[in-house]
Structure formats: C-alpha cells, structure tokens
N, C-alpha and C positions, 0 to 999 in steps of 0.2 A: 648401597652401603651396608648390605648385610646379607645374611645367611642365606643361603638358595634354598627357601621352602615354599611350600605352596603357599597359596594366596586363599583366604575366604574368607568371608564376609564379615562382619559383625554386627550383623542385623541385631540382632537382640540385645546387647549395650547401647546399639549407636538410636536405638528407640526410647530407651530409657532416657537417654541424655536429652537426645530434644523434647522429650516429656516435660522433663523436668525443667528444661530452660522456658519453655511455652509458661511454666508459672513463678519465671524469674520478676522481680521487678522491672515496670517501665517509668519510675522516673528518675531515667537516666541524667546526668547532668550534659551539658552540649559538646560535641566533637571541641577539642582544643584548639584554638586557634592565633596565629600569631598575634601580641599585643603589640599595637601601633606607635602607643607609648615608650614600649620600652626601648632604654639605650641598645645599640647593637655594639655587644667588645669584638673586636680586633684587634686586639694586643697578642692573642695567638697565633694569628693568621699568616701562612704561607702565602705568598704571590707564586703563581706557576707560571709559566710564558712556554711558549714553545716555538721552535725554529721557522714554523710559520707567518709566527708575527715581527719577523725578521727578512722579509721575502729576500734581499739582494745578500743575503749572507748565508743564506740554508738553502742547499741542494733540495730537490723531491726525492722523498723517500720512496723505496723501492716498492713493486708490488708483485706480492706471491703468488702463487696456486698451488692446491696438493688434493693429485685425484682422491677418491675416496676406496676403502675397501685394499688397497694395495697391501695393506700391513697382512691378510688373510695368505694372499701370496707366499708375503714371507715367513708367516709363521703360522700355518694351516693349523686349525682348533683337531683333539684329536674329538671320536666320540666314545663316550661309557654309556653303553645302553641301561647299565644300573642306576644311572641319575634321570630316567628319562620321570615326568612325572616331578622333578623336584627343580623347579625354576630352569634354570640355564645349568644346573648338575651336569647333566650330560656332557656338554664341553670342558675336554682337558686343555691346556696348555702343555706343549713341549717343554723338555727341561733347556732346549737350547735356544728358548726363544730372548731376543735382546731386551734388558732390563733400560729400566728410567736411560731417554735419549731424547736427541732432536734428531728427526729424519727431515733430509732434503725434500724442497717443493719441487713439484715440475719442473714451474715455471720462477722465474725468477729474472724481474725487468735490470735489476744489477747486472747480471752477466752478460746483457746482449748491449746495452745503453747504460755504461759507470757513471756515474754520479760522484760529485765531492765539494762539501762546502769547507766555509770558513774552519780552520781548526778549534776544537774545541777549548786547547790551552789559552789560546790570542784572545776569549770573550768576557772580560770584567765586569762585575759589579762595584760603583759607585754610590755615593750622597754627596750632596754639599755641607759641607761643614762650616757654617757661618762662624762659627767662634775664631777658627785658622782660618778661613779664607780661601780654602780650598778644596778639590774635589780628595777627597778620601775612599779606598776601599772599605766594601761591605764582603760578609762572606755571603758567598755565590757560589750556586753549584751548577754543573751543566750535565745532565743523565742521557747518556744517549738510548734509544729505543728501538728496537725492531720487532719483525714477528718472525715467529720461530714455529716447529710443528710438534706436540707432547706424542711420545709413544712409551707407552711398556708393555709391550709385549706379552714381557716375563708372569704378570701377575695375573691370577686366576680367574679376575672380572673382563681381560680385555676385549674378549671375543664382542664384549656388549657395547664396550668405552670406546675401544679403535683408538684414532689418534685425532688431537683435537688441535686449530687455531690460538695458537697464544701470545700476543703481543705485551712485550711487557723489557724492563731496562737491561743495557749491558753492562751483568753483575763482573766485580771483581774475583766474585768467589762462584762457583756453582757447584753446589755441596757433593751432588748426584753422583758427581763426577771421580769420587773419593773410592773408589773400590779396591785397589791395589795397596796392597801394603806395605811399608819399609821393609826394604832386605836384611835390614839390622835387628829391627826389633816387630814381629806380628801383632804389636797391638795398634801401632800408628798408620791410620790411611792415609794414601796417598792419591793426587788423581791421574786418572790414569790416561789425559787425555786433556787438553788446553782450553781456556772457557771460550766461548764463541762471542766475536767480534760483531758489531755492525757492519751489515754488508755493505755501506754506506758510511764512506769515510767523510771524518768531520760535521756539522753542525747539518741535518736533514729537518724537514717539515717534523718529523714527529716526535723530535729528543723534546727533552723539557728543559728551563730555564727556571730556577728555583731560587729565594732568597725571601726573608722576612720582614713583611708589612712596616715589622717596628722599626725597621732600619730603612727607613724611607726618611729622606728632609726636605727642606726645603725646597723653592724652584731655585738654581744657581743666578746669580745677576746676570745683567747684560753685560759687566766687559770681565765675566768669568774667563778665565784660557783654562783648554786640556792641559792634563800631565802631558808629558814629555815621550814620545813614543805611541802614542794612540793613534792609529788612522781614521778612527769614524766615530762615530757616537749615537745612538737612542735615548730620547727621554722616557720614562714611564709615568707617567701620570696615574695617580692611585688616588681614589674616588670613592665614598663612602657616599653611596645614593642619598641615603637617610639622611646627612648631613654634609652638604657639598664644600661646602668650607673647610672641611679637615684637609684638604686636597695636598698632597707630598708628591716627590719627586725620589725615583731612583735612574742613575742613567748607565744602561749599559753600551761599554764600550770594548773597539774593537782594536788590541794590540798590534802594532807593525810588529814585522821582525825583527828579534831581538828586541822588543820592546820590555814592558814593565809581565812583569810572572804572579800569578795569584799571590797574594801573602798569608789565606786563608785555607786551610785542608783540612782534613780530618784530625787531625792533631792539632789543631789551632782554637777547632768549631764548635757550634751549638751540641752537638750531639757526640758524645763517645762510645764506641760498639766494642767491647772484647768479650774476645770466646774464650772460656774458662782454657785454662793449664793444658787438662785435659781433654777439651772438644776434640779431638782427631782419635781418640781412643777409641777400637772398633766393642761395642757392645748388641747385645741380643736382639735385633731388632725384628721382630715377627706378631701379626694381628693374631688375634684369638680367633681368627677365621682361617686361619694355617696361610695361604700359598695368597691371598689378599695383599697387594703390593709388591711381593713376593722380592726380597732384597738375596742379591748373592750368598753363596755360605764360606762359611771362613770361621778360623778361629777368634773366639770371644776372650772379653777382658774384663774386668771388674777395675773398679773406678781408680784405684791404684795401678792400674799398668801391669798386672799381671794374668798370664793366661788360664781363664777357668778348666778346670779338669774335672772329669768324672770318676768315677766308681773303681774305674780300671787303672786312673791316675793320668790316660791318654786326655791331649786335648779336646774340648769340646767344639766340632763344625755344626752351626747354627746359622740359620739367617741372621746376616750382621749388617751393620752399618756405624756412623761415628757420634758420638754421644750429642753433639753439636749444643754444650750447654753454655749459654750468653749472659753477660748481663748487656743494657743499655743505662748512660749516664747522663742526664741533662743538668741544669741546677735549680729545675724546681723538680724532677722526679728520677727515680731507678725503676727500671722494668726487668725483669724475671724470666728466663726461658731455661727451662728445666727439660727440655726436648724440643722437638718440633712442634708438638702442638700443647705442650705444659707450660702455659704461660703462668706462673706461679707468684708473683709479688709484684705489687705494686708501692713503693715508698716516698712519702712524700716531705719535697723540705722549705720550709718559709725562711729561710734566711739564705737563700744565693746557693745552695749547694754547700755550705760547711756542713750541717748535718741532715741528717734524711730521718723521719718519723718508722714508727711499723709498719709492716705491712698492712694495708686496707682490704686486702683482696683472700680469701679463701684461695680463688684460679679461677681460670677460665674455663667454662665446662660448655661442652657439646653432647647429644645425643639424639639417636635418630631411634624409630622405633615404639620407644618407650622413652618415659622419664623417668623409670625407676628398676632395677634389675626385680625386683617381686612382681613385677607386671607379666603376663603370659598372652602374646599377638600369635593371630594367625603369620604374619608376616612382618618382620622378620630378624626377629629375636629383641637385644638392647645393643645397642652401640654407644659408648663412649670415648673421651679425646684420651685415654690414657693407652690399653691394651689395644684398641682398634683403632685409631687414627695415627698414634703415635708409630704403634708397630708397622703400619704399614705405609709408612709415609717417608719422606726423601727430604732435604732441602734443592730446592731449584737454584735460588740464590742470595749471595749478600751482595751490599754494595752500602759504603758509609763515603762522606765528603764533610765539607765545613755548615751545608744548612741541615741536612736529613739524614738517616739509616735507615734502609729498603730492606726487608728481610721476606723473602717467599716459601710458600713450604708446599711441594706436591705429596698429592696424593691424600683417600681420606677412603682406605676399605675399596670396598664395589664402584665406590667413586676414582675409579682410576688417574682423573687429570682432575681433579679438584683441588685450586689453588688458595693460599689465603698469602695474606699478603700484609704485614704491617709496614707505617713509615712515621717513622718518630721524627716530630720534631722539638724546637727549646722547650716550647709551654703545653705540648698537646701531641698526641699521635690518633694515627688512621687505619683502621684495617678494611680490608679489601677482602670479599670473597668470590671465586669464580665458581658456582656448585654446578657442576655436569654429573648429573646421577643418573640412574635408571625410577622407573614411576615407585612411588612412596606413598601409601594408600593414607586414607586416615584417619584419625585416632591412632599411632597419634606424630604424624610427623617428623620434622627437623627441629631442634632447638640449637641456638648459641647464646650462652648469657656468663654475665660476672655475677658469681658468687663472692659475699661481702667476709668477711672478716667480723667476726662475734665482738661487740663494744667497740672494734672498732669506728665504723660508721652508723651513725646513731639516729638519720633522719633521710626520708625519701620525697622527694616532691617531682610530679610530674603536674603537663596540663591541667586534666582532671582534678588533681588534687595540689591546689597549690600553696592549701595551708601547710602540704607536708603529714606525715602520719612518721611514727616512729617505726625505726627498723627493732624490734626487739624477739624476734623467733616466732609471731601468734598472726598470724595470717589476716591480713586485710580487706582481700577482695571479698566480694560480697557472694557470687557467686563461680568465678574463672576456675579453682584450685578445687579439684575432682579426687582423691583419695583412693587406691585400689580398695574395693569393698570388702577382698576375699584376703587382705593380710590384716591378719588378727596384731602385726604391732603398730598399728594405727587406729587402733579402737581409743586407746585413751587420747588421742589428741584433741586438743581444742580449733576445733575447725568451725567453720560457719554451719549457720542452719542448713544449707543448700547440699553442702557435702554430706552433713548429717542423713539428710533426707537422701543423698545418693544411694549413699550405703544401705542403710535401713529399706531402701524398696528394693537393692539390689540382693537382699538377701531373704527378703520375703519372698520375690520371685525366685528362690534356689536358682538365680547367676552362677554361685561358687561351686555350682554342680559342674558346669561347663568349662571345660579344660582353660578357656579365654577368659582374662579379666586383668585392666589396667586402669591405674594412674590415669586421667585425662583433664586437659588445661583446654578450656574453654574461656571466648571471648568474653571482658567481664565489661560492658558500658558506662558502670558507675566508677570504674574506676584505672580504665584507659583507653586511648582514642579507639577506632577501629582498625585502624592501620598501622603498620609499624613508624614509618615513611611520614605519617602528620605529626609528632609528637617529639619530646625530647622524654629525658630522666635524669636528675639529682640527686648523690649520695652525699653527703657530707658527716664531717664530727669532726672530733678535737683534732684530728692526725690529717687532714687532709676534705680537700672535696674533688669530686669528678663529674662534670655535665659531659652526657653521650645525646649522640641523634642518628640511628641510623635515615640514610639518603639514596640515594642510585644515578649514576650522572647519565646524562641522554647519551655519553659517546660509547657507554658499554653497554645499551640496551638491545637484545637483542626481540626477535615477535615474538618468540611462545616464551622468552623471560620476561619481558612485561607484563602479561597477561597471569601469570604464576603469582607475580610478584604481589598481587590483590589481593591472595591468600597470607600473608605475613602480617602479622598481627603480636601488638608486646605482649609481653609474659613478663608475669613477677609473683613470686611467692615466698615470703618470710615467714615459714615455718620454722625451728631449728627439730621437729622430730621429722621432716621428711628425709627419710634414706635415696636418697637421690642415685649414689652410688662408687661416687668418687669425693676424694679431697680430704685434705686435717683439720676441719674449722668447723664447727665447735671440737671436734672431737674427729681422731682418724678413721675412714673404712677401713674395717679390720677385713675383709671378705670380700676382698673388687668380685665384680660380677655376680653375686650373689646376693638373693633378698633374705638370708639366713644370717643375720646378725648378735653376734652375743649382745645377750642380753646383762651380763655382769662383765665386772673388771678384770683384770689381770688378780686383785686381792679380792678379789670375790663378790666386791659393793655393789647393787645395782645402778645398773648404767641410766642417767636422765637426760631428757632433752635439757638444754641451756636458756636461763634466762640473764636477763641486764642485772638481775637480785644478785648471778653467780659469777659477776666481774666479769677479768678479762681470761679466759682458756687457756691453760698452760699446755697444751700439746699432750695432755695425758688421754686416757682411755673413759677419762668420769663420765664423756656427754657423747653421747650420739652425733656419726656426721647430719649437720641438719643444712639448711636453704637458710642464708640470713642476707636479708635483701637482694635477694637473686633477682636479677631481670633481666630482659632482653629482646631477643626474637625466637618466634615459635611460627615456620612455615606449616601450616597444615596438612596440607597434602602435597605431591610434586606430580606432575603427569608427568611428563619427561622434561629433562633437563641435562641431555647427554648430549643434545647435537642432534639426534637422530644417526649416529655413526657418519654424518659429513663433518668435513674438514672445515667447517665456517661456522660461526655464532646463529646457532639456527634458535634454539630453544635454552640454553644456559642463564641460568639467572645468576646477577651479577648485583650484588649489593653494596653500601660502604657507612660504615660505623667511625666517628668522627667523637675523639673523645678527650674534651680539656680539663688538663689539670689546675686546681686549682689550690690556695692555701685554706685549711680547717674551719668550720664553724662559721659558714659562708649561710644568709638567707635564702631563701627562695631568686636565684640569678639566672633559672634556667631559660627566659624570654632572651636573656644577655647574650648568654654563650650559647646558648641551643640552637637557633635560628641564624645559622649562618646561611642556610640551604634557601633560605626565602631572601637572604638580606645581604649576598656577595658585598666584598668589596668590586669594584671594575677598576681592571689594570688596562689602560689606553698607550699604546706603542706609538712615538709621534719622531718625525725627523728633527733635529736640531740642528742647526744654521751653526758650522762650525768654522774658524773667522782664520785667517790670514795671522802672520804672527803681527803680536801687538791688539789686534782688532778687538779679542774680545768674544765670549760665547754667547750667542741671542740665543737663549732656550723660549718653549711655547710660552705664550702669554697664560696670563692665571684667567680663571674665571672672572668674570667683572665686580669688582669692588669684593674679594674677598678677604676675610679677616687674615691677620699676618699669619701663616704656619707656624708650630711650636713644633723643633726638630726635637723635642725630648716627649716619647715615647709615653703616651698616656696609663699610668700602672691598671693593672686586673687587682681584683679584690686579695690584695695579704700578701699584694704583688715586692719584692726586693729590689732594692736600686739596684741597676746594670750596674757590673761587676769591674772594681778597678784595676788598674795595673798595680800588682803586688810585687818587688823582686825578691821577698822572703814568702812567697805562694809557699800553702801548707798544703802536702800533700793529700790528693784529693779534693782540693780546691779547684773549680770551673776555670781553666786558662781565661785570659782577657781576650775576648774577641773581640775586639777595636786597637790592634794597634796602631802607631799615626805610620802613612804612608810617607815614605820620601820625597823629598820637592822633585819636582821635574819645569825644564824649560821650556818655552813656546815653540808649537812647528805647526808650520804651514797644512791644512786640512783640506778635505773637498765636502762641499753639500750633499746630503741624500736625501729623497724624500720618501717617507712613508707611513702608513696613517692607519694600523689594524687596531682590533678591540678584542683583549682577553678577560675574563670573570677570574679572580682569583677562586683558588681552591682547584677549584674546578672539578696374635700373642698369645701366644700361649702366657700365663697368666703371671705377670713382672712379681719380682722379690719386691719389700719392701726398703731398699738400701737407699733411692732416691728420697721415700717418705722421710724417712727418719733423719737424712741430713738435713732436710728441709726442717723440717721441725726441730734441728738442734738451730740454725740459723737463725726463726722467730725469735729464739730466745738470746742468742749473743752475738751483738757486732752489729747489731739493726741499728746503732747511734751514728754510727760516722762512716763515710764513702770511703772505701778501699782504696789504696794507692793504687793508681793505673802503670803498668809497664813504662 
C-alpha cells in the first residue's frame, strides 16, 4: 500500500521501544472478559439465513477455478532497469493493460451442469400478528451471491496483486463499471458495460435471506391458514441462548404463481441509499503514488458540472472517475460518504427519525506506514484514506432493498484488490474488510479507526476501563501513545511519563540525527485487552452513543489470515495536539500530507490544541487537527496478505467491525450491545405442517412451558416507538414499514420437512473544495433529514 522503497531496519528505534516498555508497569488490570450478568440486546440484530437452510428450494451453488499468473500473459510487466534496487520500481505496467474487471474462471460447474432454484421474487417474509389474527408481511430481503475474479491490470501494484477470489452480492450498481461518458454532456459517466448476474439463476446455497430480529412474533396457532397463494412455508424459530423463553417466530414463505408480490422494497424499508445530484460527475481521481489504482483518463469536472480547464483554457485529461457522494437514512441515524473511502458524519436522532443531532464523527481515518505525515520510515512513506485510498480506489458495488444497503469499495493504493464493504441496517451497520497487501514491516503498520468529534462525544468505556474515562484531547493511556521525538510541535504536549521518557532518551541518544523517526502506538495493558477481537468500545454524549466490536467469522478465514490476525490489537488516542494528518475536527489540515503545519491563523492568532474549556469548534482555523477519542485497530505488522499471487484465500486477512447506534448519554452498555460475537442469537429453520383448506396451520411446538411471547419488540436504551402510519408524513419522515397486508383465502398445501440451524449475524494532492463544503454543512441543516427524491 505504498511507495516502492527499500526496506531497512529500525534496529535502533525498535531497541529503544522495548527498553522502554521492559520498564512499563505490570499491574496490569485483567484481559476483559464477557460479563455473565449482563443483559444480551438484540433489538439491532439482523437474522441472516442462507439458501442452504432451505435445501428443497435453493439450487447448489456453482463452483469456480482461475489458473493463476494468466493476467502476466495478458498484460506482460514491462522492466526499467532504473528502478532496479527500489522495491518492485522496476516493473512497468502497459498503458493498455485492462483497468478494474472481472475476468472469467476456467472452470465454471454452471456451464457444464445449470443449476436453478426457486425464484427469488416468490420467497416472503412473515409474522403472526395476534392483534388481526393473521399472517402479515415483514420486510425481507433476498441478496443473491456468487464469486467473481478481481483484476486490474491497469494499476501500477499489479504485477504483485494479480487477480484475486472474491465472492460477495449481486450488486444493482457496480460503480467500476462507469467509465464512459454521456455523448451530450462529458461530465456524467456512464457504464460502459452491464452489472454481472448470478450465474445461478434463482435462490442458490449461498444468497442470503435477510430481515430483522425485531420483527419476529409470535409462534402462529394451530388452526392458523396461509394467505391466499402461497405454496409452502418455513418456521424460524429465533432463540436467545442466554434466555430461551424470549423464543419468536418469523415464517418464510414460498409464493405460487401469480401469487401475493413483496409489499416491502427499498422505497418502503429500513434503510434509504441516495447518491448525491451529482454522484456520476466524473472528477480527479488519482493516488499521490501517481499510476496506484491507476483510473482511465478523461476530462474532469468540478462539482457543479462543469469542465476544468487549464492555463491554455483546453480541457484538463486526468485520471478520472465519478464523485460517488451518498448519504444513508435510517430513523435512528445518517451516514456520510464523501467518496469512496471518506466516510465523513455520522448523525444521530432519538425521536424516530424527525430530526437528526450533529455530527459525532471527525471521519473515518486509515493509515499504513505511519500515523502521522512528520514520521520519516525506511519503508514506506504515510498513507492515508484521503489522497491515497480514495484516489486510487473504485466502487465495486451498491445494492439497497427494504432490510439493508451493501456498499463495497475496491481498491486501497499497492493494495490492488482490497475490499471494504459496509451494510447498514435500521439500528446498526457493518463494515467488512478484505486486506490483500504485500508484507508491512513494523513500527508501524495498518491502522483503521473513528475519529470523534470535539464535545461532541464526551465519555469512552471499554472492558478495561469500565468506569469510562472522558474524551477531552489529553491522552489516557498510560503507556501505548509514542510521539515522534524529532517534531519539535510536540514538545509542549501533555503526554504521559512514558512518552516523556521516549522522547528525552530519544534525543539524548541523537535518534534525530538519523534520517528515521516516528510516531509509534504500542500495546497498552492498563488500558486495553491484547487483542483487537476480545474486547468492545463506547462513545457516548449528549448527541448520541455508538458501541463497536471488531470480530472475524470462521467462513472468511483464511491460514496465513488467521495467524496475522493475532497481531491486531485496539488503538485509541485522545490527544487534540496530535497531527495525525487528515480531517476538520477540532480544526482542519491545512497541509494534507505534510508534517509542516502553520502554526498561526488565517488573522495571525496562534493556533491551540482544543480543549472541552473551548466548547464546541466552529470549523475555523483557531485549533489544530487533533485525535479526539480516536480508536480502533492497529495491525502491526502484515507478512503477506495478498494471496501469495493465487487465485484463492490463501493468506488475506479478513476482519468485521459491527457497530450500534444508539440514543445519547447512555451508561456503561458495552457487555449489552458489544457481545454479540460471544452471545448470537440462533435462527433454527424447521418444516411446518401446512393443512388442507379449512384444517388449519400446526406450526412447531414451543419449547416446554415457556412464558407467553411479547410480539412488541423490546426497546434499546432512548429507543422511539416503531413508527406509525401517518397519511400527512412530513417530509423526511421514515415511511411506515408495517403496512397491513391484504386478506387472502384458504388453499389447499403440501407438507415439507426440514430441520437446519443458522447463528444470526453471522493523488496527486486534492483542493480543498470537498473540505470546505463539509464544514459549511456542520454548521447549517444538521437539524432535520432532507427530503428524499
């Protein structure tokens, strides 16, 4: 994920640090561990099912192969003997080699042996609705899936990336795909080429079957009847280990033809996706590593739909791509995509969605290398989500319905096929990362973490610390948060004794004589687990709360990413003087990529770190960008994580970050919502006995003597009653997602049996034209949701 330079050592930092840590404190407090006590919530929770747990209704899904090394064929590396000595320098890429694609496998069991299950429109989601008396729709979504093979070519890392295994949904949208542009007007892409189908028509072992915990009821009675047009039925029984008695029922069922039609879609649903006015507009997209993702070139546009010119007045051909700026709308949050990888605001609302709070979120910030552009590595420079993942990165795909919105984004720099993946749902979303890189030595790693918002969120509790410590700019660990010793604008910082002591030996031994010196984040014991993977994290304040956990499910594990994955470890630092490098909160980087930061105003004041004394930031220039409740993951090192150039899951580490929203000013709930990974719900797939007309529905029996189900939906902390049918809805109001379905008559059924078990869950250097809209935004129109199209 970065610059082709050599590699070497850092013997004489990397002795220091374990000097110093050999005379860290040892009494630690204990590895965090799940409390037995505490309630498990599920009031966020997704049910996932998958067409397997459906055997007489889901085909098998098809199975691939794609030799390795073939791409070399097609697009032969050239060599420059002047990069020899400088990483993979040497290898050029052709300028005709094919940009972001899916190339065909070999082998492919669809083409010899078709396959086709039930269709995916015929399959409903149900409850019982004891109040009517009858089976009602839920919203239900059905995502189909396949695997598919990543190549590009085009971009200047591939020789190393190749082409990689990617199995993942068949999107509506697949952004990649956009390179062509209107013959009427050159700012709007268009694609240039149709999204790719499941080769495997209708419901296969590996789609998914998706709908909400909360919308589970009752078991239905014994002389229950289907609606009117349904051929078959499934019960789901949904099972809260910890407490078996909450036991519900969702039953999905299988429409005849011409039967009953969703009543639930994207326009109906949990989740609303639109892409800004202007998402298809083509702008600049190129890494600060030049030919890194390397996107076609074409003429650019600036955000009003006009074409940039130069000097000469001609148009400007640049590496381009289409702005692809989103929001998402649930009705307890808004989410933020200011690019592909500028997740920028998170807004939160405790009344059903009438109005949304501030933003809680600085952004979402990544970096590999270093954590700060003033840091100087032998290998291999700083990488950030703004100029370097953004510029060199693609959309793979979208796809929105009535329970989720899937959003994926390729590409991440020297990370050629590195996916990340969000899926938002009502009360909570997911991010998914696939990272296939080349080796990442260390000191000092990968980072991915949320940067907080200055007064906005006011308090942090993890395991370790479960009284919570305040988020206020001044650093808490005791010794993890390492300061580069050799920038003189971190002298005045109030940092711990440890970092104290970094610095001061590190300049008694003249360190700052040697060209190398950085920033380093070190494991802290006092004050979080060892591993990323045991632990949760809690922000909260007046505007909102968010409990996160990153997790890893055994279906994406690959051998050498499990073994990597031991290396990942949380990170958190509430500094507001660290120049991290990116974002507006407390104050904006005035100097991406540089550790050369004014030190005075625009009016000439000097500039201060922020404290909770100096309120809330108005988006001026007074405070330095600083870290305010930053945390996250911080991988160490990567030994490889590219595949080794085969076409299969050989060594890619594959992570997932699970993150519920919640309403403001919440206590310590992180055992609540944090632990879902220890404490699933289990979704049990069971035949129901569907009766002759008149007979009557015999669903499974309930567990023995358990207490009566309560079909109303247990609230989460600052939770709003589910949302009523309004017919004078105010615009930007959450539609009603319950409307009542229509009666239907009795018809004659046939028995099925079947009895599976599913686990729920389961650039060259950018203007600042982005920043600054953003920051006129914090300031107006942050009260109330937008009217949707």
């Amino acid at each position: 994920m970065g610059r082709r330079r050599r590699m070497r050592p850092l013997a004489v930092s990397f002795a220091v640090v374990m000097a110093l840590t050999a005379l860290a404190p040892l009494d630690a407090p204990a590895v965090g561990v799940p409390d037995p006590t505490a309630t498990a919530g599920h009031d966020s929770d997704p049910i996932i099912l998958t067409g397997r747990d459906f055997t007489t209704w889901s085909a098998r899904s098809n199975f691939t192969f794609k030799l390795p090394l073939t791409d070399l064929a097609d697009c032969a590396p050239g060599i420059d003997p002047s990069g020899f000595g400088d990483g993979l320098g040497f290898l050029t890429t052709p300028d005709d080699c094919a940009h972001n694609n899916y190339v065909e496998p070999e082998l492919d069991t669809q083409r010899h042996a078709p396959q086709e299950g039930t269709p995916i429109a015929r399959l409903l989601g149900y409850h019982w609705d004891a109040a009517s008396g009858r089976f009602e729709q839920i919203p239900f979504q059905v995502d189909e899936v396949f695997t598919r093979y990543l190549d590009n070519s085009a971009s200047g890392f591939a020789p190393y990336s190749g082409q990689d295994q990617h199995t993942t949904y068949a999107f509506e949208r697949e952004g990649f795909r956009y390179r062509d542009e209107d013959p009427d007007n050159p700012c709007i892409a268009e694609p240039e080429s149709d999204v790719m189908e499941d080769p495997v028509k209708g419901l296969d072992d590996n789609d998914e079957l998706a709908f909400m915990a909360k919308d589970a009821g009752p078991a239905a009675p014994a002389d229950a009847v289907l609606p009117d047009g349904l051929d078959e039925a499934r019960a789901v029984r949904i099972v809260d280990p910890r407490d078996p008695g909450t036991t519900s029922f969702v039953y999905v069922m299988k429409a005849a033809a011409g039967g009953p039609e969703a009543k639930f879609d994207k326009t109906n649903g949990y989740v609303d996706y639109e892409r800004d006015a202007n998402a298809d507009t083509f702008e600049k997209s190129e890494s600060s590593y030049d030919n890194y993702g390397n996107a076609p070139r074409g003429k650019v546009c600036d955000e009003e739909g006009n074409v940039v010119t130069g000097e000469d007045g001609k148009p400007l051909i640049e590496r381009r791509r289409p702005r692809d700026y989103a929001w998402i709308t649930t009705d307890r949050y808004r989410f933020r995509y200011d690019g592909r990888w500028l997740m920028t605001q998170i807004r939160i609302s405790d009344d059903g969605g009438e109005t949304y709070g501030p933003d809680v979120i600085d952004r979402w910030k990544a970096r590999a290398f270093a954590q700060d552009p003033g840091s100087e590595t032998p290998c291999c420079g700083y990488e950030e989500e703004d100029t370097n993942w953004g510029g060199s990165s693609t959309l793979l795909g979208e796809l929105s319905g009535p329970v989720r919105t899937v959003r994926e984004t390729w590409g991440a720099d020297s990370g050629t096929n590195v996916i990340r993946r969000e899926t938002f749902y009502r009360r909570e979303f997911q991010q998914k990362t696939w990272l296939r890189v080349h080796p990442i030595p260390p000191l000092d790693g990968i980072y991915a973490q949320w940067d907080m918002a200055a007064g906005r969120m006011t308090r942090f509790y993890n395991p370790s610390v479960p009284n919570g410590v305040a988020i206020d700019g001044r650093n808490d660990e005791v010794f993890g948060n390492l300061d580069d010793p050799c920038n003189v604008n971190y002298d005045e910082n109030d940092t711990s004794e440890f970092d104290q002591g970094y610095r001061t030996l590190s300049r008694s031994l003249q360190l700052c004589e040697l060209p190398y010196h950085q920033s380093v984040d070190l494991v802290d014991p006092t004050f979080t687990d060892l591993n990323v993977a045991l632990g949760w994290s809690e922000t909260t304040g007046p505007h909102g709360t968010i409990v996160d956990r990153y997790s890893a499910s055994t279906k994406d594990v690959s051998p050498g990413g499990s073994a990597q994955s031991l290396l990942a470890v949380p990170y958190y630092r509430d500094d507001s003087c660290f120049d991290d490098g990116t974002g507006l909160d407390p104050g904006p980087k005035l100097n991406l990529r540089s550790g050369d930061e004014p030190r005075e105003t625009a009016d000439g004041d000097p500039r201060r770190c922020w404290t909770p004394e100096d309120g809330i930031p108005d988006g001026g220039d007074d405070f330095f960008q600083g870290s305010i409740g930053t945390h996250g993951l911080h991988i160490l090192t990567v030994a490889e994580s590219d595949n080794a150039r085969l076409q299969v899951p050989l060594t890619e580490i594959v992570g997932d970050q699970r993150l519920v929203i919640l309403a403001g000013e919440q206590p310590n709930v992180g055992e609540t919502y944090g632990r879902g990974f220890e404490n699933p719900l289990v979704a049990v797939v069971e035949p129901v006995a569907v009766p002759s007309v008149g007979e009557g529905l015999n669903p499974p029996p309930p567990p023995p003597n358990p207490p009566k189900p309560d079909p109303r939906p247990k609230p989460d902390p600052g939770s709003d009653p589910a949302p009523k049918p309004d017919p004078e809805q105010k615009p930007g109001s959450k539609p009603d997602p319950k409307p009542k379905p229509r009666e239907h008559d009795q018809k004659k059924h046939r028995d099925r049996h079947e009895h599976t078990h599913r686990h729920g869950k389961g650039k060259k250097k950018h203007t600042h034209r982005h920043s600054h809209a953003r920051a006129h935004r914090r300031q107006n129109g942050h009260e109330h949701h937008s009217k949707r199209r």
